[in-house]
C-alpha positions in Angstrom: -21.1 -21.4 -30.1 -20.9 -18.2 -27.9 -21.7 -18.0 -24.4 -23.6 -15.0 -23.2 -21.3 -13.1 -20.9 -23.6 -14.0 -17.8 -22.9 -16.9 -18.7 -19.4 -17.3 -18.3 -19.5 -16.6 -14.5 -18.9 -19.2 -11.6 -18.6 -19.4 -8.2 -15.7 -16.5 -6.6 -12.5 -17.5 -4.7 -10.6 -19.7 -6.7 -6.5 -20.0 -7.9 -7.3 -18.6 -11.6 -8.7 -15.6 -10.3 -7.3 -12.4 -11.6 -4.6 -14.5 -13.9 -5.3 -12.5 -17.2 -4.8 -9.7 -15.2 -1.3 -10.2 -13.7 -0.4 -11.4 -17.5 -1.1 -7.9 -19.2 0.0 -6.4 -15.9 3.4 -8.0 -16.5 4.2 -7.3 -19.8 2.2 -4.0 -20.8 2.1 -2.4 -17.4 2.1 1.0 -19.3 -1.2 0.4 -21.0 -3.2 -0.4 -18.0 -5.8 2.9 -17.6 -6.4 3.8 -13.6 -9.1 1.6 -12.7 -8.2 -1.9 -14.5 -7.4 -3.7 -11.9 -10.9 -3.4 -9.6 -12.7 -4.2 -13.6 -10.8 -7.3 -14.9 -10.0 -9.2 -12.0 -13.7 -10.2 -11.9 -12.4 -13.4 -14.1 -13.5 -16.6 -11.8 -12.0 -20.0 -12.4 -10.0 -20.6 -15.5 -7.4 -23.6 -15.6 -5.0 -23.5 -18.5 -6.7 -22.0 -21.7 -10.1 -23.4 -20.5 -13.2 -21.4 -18.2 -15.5 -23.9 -16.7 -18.9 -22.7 -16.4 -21.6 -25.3 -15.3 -20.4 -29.0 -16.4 -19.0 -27.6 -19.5 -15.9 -26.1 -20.6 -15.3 -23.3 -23.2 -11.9 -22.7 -24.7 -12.0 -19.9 -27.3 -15.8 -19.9 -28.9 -15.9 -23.8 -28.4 -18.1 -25.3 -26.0 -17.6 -29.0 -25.0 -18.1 -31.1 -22.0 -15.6 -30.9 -19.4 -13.6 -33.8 -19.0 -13.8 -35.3 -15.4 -9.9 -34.7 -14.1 -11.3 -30.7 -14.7 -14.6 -31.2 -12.8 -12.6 -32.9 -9.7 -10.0 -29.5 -9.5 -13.1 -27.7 -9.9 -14.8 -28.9 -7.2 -11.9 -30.2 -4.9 -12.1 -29.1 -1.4 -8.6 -28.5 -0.6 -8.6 -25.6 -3.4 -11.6 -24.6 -2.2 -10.0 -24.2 1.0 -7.0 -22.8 0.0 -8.4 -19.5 -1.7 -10.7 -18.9 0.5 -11.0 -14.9 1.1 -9.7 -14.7 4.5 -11.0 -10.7 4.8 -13.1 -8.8 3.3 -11.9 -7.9 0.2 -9.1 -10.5 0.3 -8.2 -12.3 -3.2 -5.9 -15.4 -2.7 -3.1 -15.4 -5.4 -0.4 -18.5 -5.6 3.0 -17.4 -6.0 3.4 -17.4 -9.7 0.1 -14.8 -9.5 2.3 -12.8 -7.0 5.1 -12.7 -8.9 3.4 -11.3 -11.8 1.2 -8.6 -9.9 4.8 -7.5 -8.7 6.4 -7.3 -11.8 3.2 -5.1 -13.9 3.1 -2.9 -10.4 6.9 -2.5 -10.2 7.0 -0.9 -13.8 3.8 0.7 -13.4 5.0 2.7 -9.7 8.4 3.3 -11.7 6.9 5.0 -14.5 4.2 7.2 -12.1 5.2 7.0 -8.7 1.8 8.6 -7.9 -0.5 5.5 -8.9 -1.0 4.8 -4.9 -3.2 1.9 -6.7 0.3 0.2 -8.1 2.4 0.9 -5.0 -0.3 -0.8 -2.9 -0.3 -4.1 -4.7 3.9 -4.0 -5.0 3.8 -3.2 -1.1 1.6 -6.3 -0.6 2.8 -9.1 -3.2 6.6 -8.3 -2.1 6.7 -7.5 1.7 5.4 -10.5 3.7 8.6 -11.4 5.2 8.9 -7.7 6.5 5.5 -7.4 6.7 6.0 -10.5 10.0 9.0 -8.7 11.5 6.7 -5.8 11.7 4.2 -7.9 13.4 6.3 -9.1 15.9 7.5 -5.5 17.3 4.0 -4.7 17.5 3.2 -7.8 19.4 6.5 -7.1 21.7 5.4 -3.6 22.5 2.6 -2.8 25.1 1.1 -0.1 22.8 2.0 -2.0 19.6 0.1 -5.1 20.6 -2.7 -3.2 21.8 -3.0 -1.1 17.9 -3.1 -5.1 16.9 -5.8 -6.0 19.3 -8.3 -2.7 19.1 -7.5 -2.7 15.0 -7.7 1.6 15.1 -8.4 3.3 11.4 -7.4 6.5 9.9 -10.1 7.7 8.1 -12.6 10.9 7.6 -15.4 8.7 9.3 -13.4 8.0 12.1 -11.6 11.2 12.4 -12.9 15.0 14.2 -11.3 16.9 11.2 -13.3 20.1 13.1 -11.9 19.0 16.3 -8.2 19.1 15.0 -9.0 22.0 13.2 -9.5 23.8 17.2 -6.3 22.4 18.5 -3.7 25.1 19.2 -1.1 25.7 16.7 1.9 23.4 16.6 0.0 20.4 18.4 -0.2 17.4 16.5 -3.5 17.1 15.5 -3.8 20.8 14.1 -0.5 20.5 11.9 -1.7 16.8 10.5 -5.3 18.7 9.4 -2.8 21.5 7.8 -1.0 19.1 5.9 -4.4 17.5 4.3 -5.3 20.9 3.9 -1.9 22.1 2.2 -1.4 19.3 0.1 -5.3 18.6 -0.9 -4.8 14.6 0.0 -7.5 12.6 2.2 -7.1 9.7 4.6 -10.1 7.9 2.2 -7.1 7.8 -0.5 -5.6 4.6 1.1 -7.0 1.1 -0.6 -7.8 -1.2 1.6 -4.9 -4.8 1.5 -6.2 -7.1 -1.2 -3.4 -9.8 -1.8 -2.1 -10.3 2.0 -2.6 -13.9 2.7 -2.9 -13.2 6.1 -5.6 -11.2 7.6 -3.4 -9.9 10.6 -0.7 -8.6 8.5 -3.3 -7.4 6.1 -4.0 -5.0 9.2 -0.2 -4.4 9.3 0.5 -3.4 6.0 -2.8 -1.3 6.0 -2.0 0.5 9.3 1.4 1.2 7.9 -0.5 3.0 4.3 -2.8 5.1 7.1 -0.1 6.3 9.2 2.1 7.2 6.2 0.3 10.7 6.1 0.9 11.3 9.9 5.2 10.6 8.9 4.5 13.5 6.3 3.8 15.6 9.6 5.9 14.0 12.0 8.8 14.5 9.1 7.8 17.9 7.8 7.8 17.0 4.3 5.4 17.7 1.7 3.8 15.4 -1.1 6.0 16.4 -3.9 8.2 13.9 -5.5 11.7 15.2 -3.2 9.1 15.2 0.2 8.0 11.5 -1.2 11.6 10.4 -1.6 12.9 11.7 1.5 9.6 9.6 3.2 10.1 7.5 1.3 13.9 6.3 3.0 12.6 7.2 6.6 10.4 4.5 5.6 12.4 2.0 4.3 15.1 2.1 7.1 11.9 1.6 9.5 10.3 -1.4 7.8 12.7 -3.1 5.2 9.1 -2.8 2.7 10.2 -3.8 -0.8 8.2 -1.2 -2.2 9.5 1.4 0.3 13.5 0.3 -0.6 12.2 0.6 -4.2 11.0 3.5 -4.1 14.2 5.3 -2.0 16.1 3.8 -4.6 14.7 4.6 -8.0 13.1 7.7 -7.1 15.8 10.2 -7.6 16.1 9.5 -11.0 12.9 11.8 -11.5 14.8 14.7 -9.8 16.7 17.8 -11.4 20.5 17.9 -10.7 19.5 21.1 -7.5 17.0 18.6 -5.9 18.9 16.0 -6.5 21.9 17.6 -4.7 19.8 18.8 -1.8 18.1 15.0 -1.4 21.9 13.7 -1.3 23.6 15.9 1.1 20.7 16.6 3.3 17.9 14.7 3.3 18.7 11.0 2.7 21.4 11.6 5.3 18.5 13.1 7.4 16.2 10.7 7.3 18.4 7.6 7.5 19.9 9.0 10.7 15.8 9.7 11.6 14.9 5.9 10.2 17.8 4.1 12.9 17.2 6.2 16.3 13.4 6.3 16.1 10.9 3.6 17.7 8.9 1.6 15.0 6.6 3.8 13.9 3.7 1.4 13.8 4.1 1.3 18.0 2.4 4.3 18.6 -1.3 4.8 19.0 -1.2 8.2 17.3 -4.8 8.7 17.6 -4.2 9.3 21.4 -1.5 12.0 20.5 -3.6 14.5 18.6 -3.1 17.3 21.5 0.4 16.5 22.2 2.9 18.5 20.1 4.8 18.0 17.1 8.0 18.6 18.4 7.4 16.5 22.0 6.1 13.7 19.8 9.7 13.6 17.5 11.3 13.5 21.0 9.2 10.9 21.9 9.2 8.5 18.8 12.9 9.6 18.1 12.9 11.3 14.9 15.3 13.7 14.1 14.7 17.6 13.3 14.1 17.9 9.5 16.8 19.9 8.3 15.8 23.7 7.2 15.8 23.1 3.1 13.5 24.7 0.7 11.4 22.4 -1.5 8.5 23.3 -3.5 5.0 22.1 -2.7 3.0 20.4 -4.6 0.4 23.7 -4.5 3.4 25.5 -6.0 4.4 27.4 -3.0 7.6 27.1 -1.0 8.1 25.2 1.9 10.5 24.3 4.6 11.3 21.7 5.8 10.4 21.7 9.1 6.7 22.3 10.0 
């Protein structure tokens, strides 16, 4: 017999969420359409091959009673407990579900770096451990530990975009608006942490995604695949991220043999030098800096004076690399 599809739907937050997902995630990462992972991970409780839905089980097209050792894991209170969503849009995975998510989003950022959607979840199911030293220079730094107590975000809604657009030239809140501008990206374009069992360093990791424009700035590098990379190695020095030490590392392999030459001898130099002398970059409370300039605030964080390279834009024009 065959269940209506309303049918097959029970109660959210448990372990087998998501678990077909990871599966095709992992082995045909390059078949998965923008989008998939928001659709399919609406699966609820599945253990083994089997989806309990009321007191009966379906397996296949059978329907059957379910025996009672899978009515006791269904209802036990511990893994209720366990997978609780500990944020608002928080889905609990085990480890093996971790492991999976970060093998399909590994291959999927590899193959297009620019599915944000991919990096997000590698960034998440592989960077808890750096994702706690993080945590703690915030919570050893006055301004840090205040960014983890007042929880800022960067987005349009909480942003004067008209404001910044009135700021004199070369301050930091007029050049951030001109890179948004420049490159056509948006603060909004930064998912919010889903797989972060921790809802403090859910905040970490997602304060780290918003500020990762304001780096572009502070960096004077644009949103093409060379201004990604050299970012991209700033970044991993900073925060030891998996995904960011990925991402340094396999990125060049997109590159032509002249970008490739300029990313070697300039800017990876460049931005590790940048990545060892500067202050964590998640201790300052940028929002408070919009009228101070760009060059005062490299001073201040520590970050080194891009070097004067030509890289091409993402718009198609040519830009330098300092701002």
């Amino acid at each position: 017999m065959t269940l209506p599809a309303t049918e097959l739907r029970a109660p959210a937050g448990h372990k087998g969420e998501g678990k077909a997902l990871m599966i095709a995630m992992a082995w045909w990462p390059l078949r998965l359409p923008r989008g998939f992972l928001l659709r399919v991970i609406n699966a609820r409780r599945v253990l083994g091959s089997d989806v309990i839905v009321g007191t009966w089980c379906c397996s296949g097209t059978r329907r059957q009673p379910c025996c009672s050792s899978q009515m006791a894991a269904a209802e036990s209170p511990a893994e209720e407990q366990n997978y609780y969503p500990l944020y608002p849009g928080h889905i609990p995975t085990s480890l093996l579900q971790k492991s999976l998510l970060a093998v399909g989003s590994a291959f999927m950022a590899l193959y297009d770096p620019y599915r944000h959607d991919m990096v997000a979840v590698l960034g998440e199911t592989t960077g808890y451990l750096a994702l706690q030293k993080l945590r703690e220079q915030m919570r050893n730094d006055p301004e840090g530990y205040r960014i983890l107590q007042e929880r800022p975000r960067i987005r349009l809604s909480t942003l004067d975009i008209a404001g910044l657009r009135m700021l004199p030239e070369g301050t930091f809140g007029r050049e951030y608006v001109r890179f948004l501008d420049d490159n056509r990206v948006s603060p909004d374009t930064r998912v919010s942490a889903r797989f972060v069992d921790d809802e403090e360093l859910a905040y970490v990791i997602q304060r780290y995604r918003e500020v990762h424009d304001l780096m572009h700035t502070l960096l004077g590098m644009p949103t093409n695949m060379l201004g990604e990379i050299a970012v991209k190695w700033f970044e991993a020095v900073q925060t030891g991220l998996p995904m960011c030490i990925l991402g340094a590392m396999f990125g060049p392999v997109r590159l032509n043999t002249r970008k490739l030459r300029i990313l070697t001898t300039e800017l990876i130099p460049w931005a590790i030098r940048s990545g060892r002398s500067a202050n964590s970059i998640l201790n300052v409370y940028y929002e408070e800096r919009w009228e101070q300039t760009v060059e005062s605030l490299r001073n201040e964080i520590g970050i080194l004076p891009p070097p004067e390279v030509q890289v091409q834009g993402r718009a198609g024009q040519e830009k330098t690399g300092l701002l």
